[in-house]
KOLGU-458809 format. One record per residue (C-alpha): z, x, y; residue number from 1. Coordinates in steps of 0.1 Angstrom, whole numbers. Example, Ala and Ser with C-alpha at 12.3 -4.5 7.8 and 13.67 -1.06 7.14 Angstrom:
BEGIN
+-------+-------+-------+-----+
|     z |     x |     y |   i |
+-------+-------+-------+-----+
|    78 |   123 |   -45 |   1 |
|    71 |   137 |   -11 |   2 |
+-------+-------+-------+-----+
***
This chain:
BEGIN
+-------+-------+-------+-----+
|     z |     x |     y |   i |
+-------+-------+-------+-----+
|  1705 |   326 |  1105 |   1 |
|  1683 |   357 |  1098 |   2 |
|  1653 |   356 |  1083 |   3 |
|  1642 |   389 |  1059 |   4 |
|  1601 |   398 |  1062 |   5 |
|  1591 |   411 |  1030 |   6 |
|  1577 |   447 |  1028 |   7 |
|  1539 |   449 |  1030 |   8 |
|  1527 |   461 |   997 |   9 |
|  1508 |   494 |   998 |  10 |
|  1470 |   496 |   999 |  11 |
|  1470 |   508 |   965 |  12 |
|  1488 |   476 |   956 |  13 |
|  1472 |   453 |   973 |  14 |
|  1450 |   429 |   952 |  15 |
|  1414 |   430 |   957 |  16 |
|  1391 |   395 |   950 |  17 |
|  1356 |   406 |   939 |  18 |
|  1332 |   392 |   966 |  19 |
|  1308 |   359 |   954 |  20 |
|  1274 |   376 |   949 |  21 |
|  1250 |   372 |   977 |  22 |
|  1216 |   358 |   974 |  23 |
|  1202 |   389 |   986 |  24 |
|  1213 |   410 |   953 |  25 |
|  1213 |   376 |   927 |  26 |
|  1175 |   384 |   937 |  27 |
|  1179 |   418 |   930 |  28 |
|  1190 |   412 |   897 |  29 |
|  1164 |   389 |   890 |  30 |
|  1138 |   411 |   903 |  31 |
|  1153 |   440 |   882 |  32 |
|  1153 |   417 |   848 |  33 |
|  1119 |   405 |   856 |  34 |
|  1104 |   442 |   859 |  35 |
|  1119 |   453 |   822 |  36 |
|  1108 |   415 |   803 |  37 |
|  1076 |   436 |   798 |  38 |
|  1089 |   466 |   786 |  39 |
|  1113 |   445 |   768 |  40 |
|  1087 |   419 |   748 |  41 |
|  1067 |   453 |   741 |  42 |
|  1093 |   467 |   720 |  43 |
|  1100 |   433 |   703 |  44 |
|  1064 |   431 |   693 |  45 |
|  1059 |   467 |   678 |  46 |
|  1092 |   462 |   661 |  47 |
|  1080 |   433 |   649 |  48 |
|  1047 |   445 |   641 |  49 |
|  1064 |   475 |   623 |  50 |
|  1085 |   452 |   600 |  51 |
|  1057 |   424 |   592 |  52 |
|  1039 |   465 |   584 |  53 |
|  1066 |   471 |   560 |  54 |
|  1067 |   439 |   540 |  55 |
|  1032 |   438 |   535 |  56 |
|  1031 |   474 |   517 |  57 |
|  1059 |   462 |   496 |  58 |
|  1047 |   429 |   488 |  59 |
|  1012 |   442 |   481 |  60 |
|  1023 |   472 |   458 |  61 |
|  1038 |   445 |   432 |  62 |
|  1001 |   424 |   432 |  63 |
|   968 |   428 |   412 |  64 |
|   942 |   439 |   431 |  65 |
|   926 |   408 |   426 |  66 |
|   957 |   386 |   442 |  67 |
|   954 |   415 |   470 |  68 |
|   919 |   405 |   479 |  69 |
|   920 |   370 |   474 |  70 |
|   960 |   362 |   488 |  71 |
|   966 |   384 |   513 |  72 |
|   992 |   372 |   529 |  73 |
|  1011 |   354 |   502 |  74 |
|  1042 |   365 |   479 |  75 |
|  1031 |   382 |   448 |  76 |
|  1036 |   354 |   418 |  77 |
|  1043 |   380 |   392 |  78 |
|  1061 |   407 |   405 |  79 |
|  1034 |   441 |   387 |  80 |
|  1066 |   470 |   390 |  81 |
|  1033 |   487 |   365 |  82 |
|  1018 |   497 |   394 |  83 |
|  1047 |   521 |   408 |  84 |
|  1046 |   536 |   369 |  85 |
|  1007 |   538 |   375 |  86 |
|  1012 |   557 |   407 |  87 |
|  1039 |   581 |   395 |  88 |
|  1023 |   590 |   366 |  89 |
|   980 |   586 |   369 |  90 |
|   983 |   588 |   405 |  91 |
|   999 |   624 |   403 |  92 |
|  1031 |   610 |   427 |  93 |
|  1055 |   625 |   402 |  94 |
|  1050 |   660 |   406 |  95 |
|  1039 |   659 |   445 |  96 |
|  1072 |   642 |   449 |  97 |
|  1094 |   669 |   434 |  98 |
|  1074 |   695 |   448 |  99 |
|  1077 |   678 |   486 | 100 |
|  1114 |   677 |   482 | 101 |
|  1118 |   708 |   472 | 102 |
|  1098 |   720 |   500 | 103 |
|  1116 |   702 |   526 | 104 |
|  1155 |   711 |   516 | 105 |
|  1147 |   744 |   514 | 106 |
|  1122 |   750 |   545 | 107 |
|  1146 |   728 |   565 | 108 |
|  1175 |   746 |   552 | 109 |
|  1162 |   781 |   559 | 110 |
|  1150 |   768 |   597 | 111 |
|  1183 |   761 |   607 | 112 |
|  1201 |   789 |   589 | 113 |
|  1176 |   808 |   610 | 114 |
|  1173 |   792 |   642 | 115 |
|  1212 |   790 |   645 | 116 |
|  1220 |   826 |   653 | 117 |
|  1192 |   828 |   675 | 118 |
|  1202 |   799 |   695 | 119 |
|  1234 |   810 |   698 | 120 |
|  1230 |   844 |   717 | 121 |
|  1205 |   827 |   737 | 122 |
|  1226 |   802 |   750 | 123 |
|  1257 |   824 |   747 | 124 |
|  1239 |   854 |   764 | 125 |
|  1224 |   847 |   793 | 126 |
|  1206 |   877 |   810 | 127 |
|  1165 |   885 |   816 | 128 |
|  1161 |   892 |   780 | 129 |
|  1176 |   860 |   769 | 130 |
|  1155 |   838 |   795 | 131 |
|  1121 |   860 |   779 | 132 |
|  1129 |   850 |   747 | 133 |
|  1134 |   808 |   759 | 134 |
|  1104 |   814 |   774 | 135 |
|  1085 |   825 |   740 | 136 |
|  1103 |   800 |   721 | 137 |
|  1089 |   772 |   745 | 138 |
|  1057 |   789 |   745 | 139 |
|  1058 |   786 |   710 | 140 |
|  1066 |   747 |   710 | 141 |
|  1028 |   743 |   734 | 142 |
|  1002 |   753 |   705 | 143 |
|   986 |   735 |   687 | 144 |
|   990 |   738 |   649 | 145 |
|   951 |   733 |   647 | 146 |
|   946 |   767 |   669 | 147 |
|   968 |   789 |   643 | 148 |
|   948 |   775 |   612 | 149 |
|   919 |   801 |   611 | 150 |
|   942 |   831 |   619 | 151 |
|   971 |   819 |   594 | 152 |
|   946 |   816 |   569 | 153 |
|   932 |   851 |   570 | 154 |
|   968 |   862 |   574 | 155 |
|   982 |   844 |   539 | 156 |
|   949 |   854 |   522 | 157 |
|   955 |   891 |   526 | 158 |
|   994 |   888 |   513 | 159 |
|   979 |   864 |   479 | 160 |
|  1002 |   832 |   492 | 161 |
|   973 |   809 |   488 | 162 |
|   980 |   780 |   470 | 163 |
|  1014 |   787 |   468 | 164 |
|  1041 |   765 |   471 | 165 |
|  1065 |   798 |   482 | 166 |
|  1033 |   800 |   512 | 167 |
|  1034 |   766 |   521 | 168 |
|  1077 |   769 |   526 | 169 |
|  1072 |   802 |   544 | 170 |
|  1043 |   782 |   570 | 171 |
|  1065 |   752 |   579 | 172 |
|  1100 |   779 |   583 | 173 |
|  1077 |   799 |   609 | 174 |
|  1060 |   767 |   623 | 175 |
|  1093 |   746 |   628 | 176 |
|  1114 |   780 |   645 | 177 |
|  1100 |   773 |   682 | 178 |
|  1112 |   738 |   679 | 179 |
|  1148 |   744 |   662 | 180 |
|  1159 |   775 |   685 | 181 |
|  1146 |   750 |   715 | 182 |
|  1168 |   723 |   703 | 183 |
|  1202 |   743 |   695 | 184 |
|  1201 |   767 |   724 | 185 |
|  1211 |   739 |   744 | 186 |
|  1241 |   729 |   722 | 187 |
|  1255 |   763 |   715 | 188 |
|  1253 |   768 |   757 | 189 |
|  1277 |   739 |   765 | 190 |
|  1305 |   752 |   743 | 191 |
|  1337 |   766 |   762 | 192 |
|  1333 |   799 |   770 | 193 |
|  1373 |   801 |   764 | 194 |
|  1369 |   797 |   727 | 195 |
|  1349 |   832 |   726 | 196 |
|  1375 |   851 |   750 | 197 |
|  1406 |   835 |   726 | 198 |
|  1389 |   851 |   697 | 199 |
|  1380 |   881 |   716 | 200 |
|  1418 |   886 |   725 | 201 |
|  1426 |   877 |   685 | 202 |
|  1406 |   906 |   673 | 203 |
|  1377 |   883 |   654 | 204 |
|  1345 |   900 |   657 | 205 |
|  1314 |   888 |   672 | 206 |
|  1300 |   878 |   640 | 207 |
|  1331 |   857 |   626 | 208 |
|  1335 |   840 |   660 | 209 |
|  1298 |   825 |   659 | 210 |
|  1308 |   813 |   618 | 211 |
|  1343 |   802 |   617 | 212 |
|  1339 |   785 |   650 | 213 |
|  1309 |   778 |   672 | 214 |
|  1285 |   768 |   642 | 215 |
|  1310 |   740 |   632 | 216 |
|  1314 |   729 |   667 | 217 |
|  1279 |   723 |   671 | 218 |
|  1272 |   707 |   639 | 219 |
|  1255 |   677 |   659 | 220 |
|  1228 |   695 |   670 | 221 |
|  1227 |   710 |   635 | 222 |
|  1223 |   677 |   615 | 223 |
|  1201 |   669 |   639 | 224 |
|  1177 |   694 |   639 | 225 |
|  1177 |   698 |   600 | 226 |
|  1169 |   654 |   594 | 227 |
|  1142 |   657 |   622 | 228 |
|  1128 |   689 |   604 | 229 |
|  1127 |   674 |   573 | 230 |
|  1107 |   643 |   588 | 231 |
|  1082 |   665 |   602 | 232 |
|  1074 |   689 |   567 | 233 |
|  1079 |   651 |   544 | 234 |
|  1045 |   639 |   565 | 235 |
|  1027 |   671 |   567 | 236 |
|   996 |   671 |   559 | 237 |
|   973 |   696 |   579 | 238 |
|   991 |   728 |   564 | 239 |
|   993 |   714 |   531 | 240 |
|   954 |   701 |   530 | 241 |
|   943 |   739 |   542 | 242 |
|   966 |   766 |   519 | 243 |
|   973 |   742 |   486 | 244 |
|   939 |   738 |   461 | 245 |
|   953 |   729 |   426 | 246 |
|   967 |   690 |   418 | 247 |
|   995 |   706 |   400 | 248 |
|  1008 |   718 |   440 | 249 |
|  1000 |   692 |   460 | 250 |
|  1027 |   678 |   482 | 251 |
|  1029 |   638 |   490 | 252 |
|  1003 |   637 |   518 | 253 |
|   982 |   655 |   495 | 254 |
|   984 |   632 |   465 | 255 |
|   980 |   602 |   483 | 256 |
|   941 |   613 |   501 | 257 |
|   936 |   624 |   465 | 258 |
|   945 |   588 |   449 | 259 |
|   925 |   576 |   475 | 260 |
|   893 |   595 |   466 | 261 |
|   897 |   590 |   432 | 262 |
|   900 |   549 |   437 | 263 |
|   867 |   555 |   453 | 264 |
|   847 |   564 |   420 | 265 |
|   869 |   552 |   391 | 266 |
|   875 |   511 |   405 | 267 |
|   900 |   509 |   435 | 268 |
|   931 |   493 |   420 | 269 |
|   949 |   488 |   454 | 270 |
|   984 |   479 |   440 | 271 |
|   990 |   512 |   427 | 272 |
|   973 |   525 |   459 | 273 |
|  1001 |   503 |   480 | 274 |
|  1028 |   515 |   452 | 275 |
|  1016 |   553 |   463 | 276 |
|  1024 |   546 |   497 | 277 |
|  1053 |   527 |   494 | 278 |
|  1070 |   564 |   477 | 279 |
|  1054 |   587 |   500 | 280 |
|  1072 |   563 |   530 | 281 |
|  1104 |   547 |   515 | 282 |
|  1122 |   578 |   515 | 283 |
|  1122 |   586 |   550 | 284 |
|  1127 |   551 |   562 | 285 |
|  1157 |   551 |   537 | 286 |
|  1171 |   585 |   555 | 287 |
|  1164 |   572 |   589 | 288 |
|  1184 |   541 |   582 | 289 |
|  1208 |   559 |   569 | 290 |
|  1213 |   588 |   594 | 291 |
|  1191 |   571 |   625 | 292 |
|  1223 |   570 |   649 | 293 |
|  1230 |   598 |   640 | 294 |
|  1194 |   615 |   654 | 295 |
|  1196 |   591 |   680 | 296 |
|  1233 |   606 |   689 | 297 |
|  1223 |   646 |   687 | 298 |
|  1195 |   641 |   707 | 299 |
|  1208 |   621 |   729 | 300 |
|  1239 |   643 |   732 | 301 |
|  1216 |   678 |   732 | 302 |
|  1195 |   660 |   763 | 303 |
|  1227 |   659 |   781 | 304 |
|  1237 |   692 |   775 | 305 |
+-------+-------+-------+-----+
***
């Protein structure tokens, strides 16, 4: 009688039994989760802190003044929806709406229409020209907008753009460049070189190449860099507060310090004052909810690059 040994199985076959943590990393782990439980409650609480925020702008903007003073922290009884029409209209929030949208589609259209050739031969070209030019765009990103006041002002004084809403668009395209060309350079540098030589060896120029098929394939970075510049001009206030004088002008930012004022002298009537802030803010919240992962994604993505 014979007896048959079976085959060994390969190393690459043979089954492996994960190894029963030691006590040694267990602690490790518990060491590791103890260090981020602070970092971890911190963002619970400003999260939290943000929300409770939130809900109390929204709850206060549909109260009297009166129930604002005297209930706080209660639900409004009566739901006042006047005080949004008070805002819009006697506040001035109307027009510094329309005129704040306006000014950020087009200044953060014309950014990135801008910014995107430029990033692309800088990240496309590399050579000591190219790196000089990163260099001033960085430069760029390290001033402070309160530094470039006095000298802008002088600057759009002698060319008549003062209170001008065509001024203000031209400020926050020049001011936002550094910042877009920073941000895009580093997507348009990861694409695959052999897309370029393919089109080279097709006969499609220079120009058509960038259009037809490197913009599209960094249209992360794009979306990105036109919702974050759009964030940036819907809150700003500095530029706006220096170069716009007349009501008729004034962006969001603007017509809320002005409602302020005027609540000052004529009788503060706070739930139209909440009302005001509830439409300078809603709208970005809204586009950040809406496109958040997005950001989150292209930045994320552009980091890696």
């Amino acid at each position: 009688m014979t007896t048959t040994i079976a085959p060994e199985k390969p190393e690459a076959y043979q089954e492996t039994v994960p190894e029963a943590p030691t006590r040694s990393s267990r602690r490790r782990r518990l060491v590791i989760a103890l260090g981020q439980l602070p970092g971890t409650v911190a963002v619970w609480l400003f999260t939290g802190f943000c929300l409770f925020a939130f809900a109390y702008m929204i709850t206060s903007s549909l109260k009297s003044s009166r129930d604002i003073l005297e209930r706080p922290w209660s639900l409004p009884t009566t739901p006042r929806f006047d005080n949004w029409a008070t805002a819009w209209n006697d506040g001035g929030f109307g027009p510094a709406f329309v005129n704040s949208l306006a000014l950020v589609v087009a200044a953060s259209a014309v950014t990135v229409l801008i910014a995107g050739p430029a990033a692309y031969v800088l990240g496309r070209r590399p050579g000591r020209l190219s790196d000089g030019l990163n260099l001033y765009f960085v430069l760029g990103l390290g001033i402070p907008i309160q530094v470039m006041v006095l000298p802008l002002y002088a600057l759009m004084n002698s060319l008549g753009l003062i209170n001008s809403l065509f001024g203000l668009f031209a400020l926050y395209v020049v001011v936002s460049l550094p910042f877009t060309v920073f941000l895009l350079t580093s997507f348009f540098a990861s694409l695959p070189a052999e897309l370029e030589e393919a089109a080279a060896l097709d006969g499609v120029s220079a120009a058509m190449t960038f259009w037809r098929i490197m913009l599209p394939l960094a249209r992360g970075g794009l979306v990105t860099a036109t919702l974050l510049n759009a964030m940036g001009i819907w809150n700003e206030t500095l530029l706006a507060l220096m170069f716009i004088q007349t009501n008729d002008r004034f962006t969001l930012p603007l017509a809320l310090l002005n409602y302020f004022q005027q609540q000052q002298f004529t009788g503060a009537d706070f739930g139209a004052l909440f009302a005001g802030v509830s439409i300078s803010i809603l709208p970005m919240i809204g586009l950040y909810a809406w496109l958040g992962r997005r950001i989150t994604e292209g930045l994320t993505m552009g980091a890696g690059k």
